[in-house]
Each structure stands twice: as C-alpha cells, then as structure tokens.
N, C-alpha and C positions, 0 to 999 in steps of 0.2 A: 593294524599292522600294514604296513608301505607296501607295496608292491616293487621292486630291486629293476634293473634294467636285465635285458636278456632273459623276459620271461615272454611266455606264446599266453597272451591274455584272450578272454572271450567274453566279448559283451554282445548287448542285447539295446538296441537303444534307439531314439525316435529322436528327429532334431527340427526345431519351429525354428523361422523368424521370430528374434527378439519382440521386434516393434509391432509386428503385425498377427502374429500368433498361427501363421500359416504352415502345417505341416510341410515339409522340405523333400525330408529323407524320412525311412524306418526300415529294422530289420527284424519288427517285433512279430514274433511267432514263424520266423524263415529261420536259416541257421546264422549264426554266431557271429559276429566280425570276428577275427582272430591277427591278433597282429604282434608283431616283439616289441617292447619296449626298448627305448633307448634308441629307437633305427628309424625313426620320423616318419613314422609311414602313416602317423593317423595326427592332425591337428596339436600342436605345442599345448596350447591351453586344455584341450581335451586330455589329451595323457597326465597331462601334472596333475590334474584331479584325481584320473581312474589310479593314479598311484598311491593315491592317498586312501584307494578302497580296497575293499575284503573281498572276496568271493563273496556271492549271497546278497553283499549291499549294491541298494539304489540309489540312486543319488540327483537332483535336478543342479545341471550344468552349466552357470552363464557364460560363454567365451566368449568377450568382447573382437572384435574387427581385429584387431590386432594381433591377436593370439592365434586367430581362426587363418582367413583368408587374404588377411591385410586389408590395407585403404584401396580404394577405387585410386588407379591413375588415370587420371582423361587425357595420358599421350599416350596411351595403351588403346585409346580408337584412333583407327586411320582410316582414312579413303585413298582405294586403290581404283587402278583402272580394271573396268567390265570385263575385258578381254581375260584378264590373271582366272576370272571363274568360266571360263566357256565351259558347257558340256553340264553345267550342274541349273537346279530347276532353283533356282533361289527364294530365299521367304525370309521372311522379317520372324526373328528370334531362332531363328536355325540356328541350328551348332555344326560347326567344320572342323574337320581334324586336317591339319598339315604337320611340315617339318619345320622346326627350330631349326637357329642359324649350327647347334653344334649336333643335329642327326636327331634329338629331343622331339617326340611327339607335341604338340601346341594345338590347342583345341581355342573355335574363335568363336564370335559368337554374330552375324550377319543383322545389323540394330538397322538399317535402310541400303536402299540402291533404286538405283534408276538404269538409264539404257547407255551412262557411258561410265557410273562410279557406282563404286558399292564401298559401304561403309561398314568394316568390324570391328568389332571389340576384344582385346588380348586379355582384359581383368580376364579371373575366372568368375561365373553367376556371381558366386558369393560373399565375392571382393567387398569391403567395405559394412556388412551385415553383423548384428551382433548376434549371436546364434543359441537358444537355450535347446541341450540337451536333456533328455532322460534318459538317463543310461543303468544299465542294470550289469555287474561283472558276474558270469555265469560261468568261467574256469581260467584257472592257473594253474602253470608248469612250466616248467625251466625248457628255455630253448636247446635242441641238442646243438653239437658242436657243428653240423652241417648249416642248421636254420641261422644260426648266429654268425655264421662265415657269408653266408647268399643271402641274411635279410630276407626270406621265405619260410613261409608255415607251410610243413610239410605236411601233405593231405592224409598220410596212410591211418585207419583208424584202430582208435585205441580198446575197444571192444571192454573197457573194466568200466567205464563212463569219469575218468579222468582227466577226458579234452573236453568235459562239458557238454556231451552227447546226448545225457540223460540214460545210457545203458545200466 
C-alpha cells in the first residue's frame, strides 16, 4: 500500500556512496527521521520509493545524482578575494555557512587558498553522487492540519507508540 502525501513518515536509514560503498550518513539505532510527504523536505528520488513502502518494510534505495543532489556544476566554484574571509582560521575541505543573495542560508565548501584568493565550492558534498540507501519506514500518521500548513513535524509525544517510538 502507497504511502498518500501529507503523512509524518519515520524512517530509519543508513546512506553509502554508490561507487565507493562508503558510509555517508546513518540514523540507525538514534531516532527516527520524520518528515511530511509531499513538502520536499527529504531527496525526490528518496521519497518516491519510501512511498511505495509499508511501515515495517526495508528496502535497499538507489537514487541516482539526479534525483538526489544533482549534477556537480564547476561555475558553482569561484575564487574570491582573502580579504571577503578575514578573521576566520581557514582549511582545505572546511564548510562555511553565509547568506544567499535572497536572505537563504548557503553553505560552501573552501576546496584551496593561498595568501591573496580562496577558492569555494557552492555544489552541495553530494552533488553529482549516486547514493544507495537502506531505509527501513518505522511509522505512519497523517499530518495534522498545523504540520501540513508549517511543513513541520510537531515534536509533542504520542505516548500509545504511534509516532514509532517503540512505547
């Protein structure tokens, strides 16, 4: 049975590099992801599958580059001038969080620098990666009418073990 949009789903799931078979991510034995369907808050390719599952089932995930994080763009690295980072201790594969041109958080990723440029990256890491999930969905329940208006999983808990708690 499908899983509908505007449900608070919970999975359970570890995520490799395709090619290289190197764990990434995992939230295996922590709690839950929980997120609504239908509201893009977790990977295209990633949801179109968990919708196709049950509670209970597992499932091994391929999402191709495309579906995941997109293609690498290489006009998404620039070199700027040293001066734009004064005050910060810099390193090669650092992650920097600034602002986007419309107020939007942008996280960059510092690939070289020297003593008059530094060179980032705007891809996110996982730009261009094919990504195999294990994913386990571990609860379902319809969004209430607040979470589906704010896009937000409401934290309060459910004490029957209907959010997948395990109570």
């Amino acid at each position: 049975m499908a899983i509908e949009d505007n449900k608070v789903v919970s999975i359970e799931y570890s995520v490799r590099d395709a090619k290289t078979g190197e764990v990434i991510d995992s939230n295996v034995g922590q709690r839950p992801l929980e997120f609504i369907t239908g509201k893009n808050q977790i990977i295209p390719g990633l949801e179109r599958e968990i919708k196709k599952m049950s509670v209970g089932e597992q499932a091994d995930v391929l999402v191709k580059a495309e579906d995941a994080y997109g293609a690498r763009n290489e006009e998404a690295v620039q070199t700027l001038p040293r001066e734009q980072f004064a005050g910060i201790d810099l390193q090669k594969g650092m992650t920097l969080y600034g602002q986007g041109e419309n107020g939007e958080t942008v996280q960059v990723q510092v690939v070289d620098f020297n003593d008059k440029e530094v060179t980032i990256d705007f891809n996110h890491p996982l730009a261009g990666k094919d990504l195999m999930f294990t994913v386990k969905v571990v609860g379902e329940r319809d969004a209430t009418p607040e979470e589906i208006l704010s896009g937000q999983v409401q934290q309060e808990h459910c004490h029957d073990g209907s959010c997948g708690c395990g109570h």
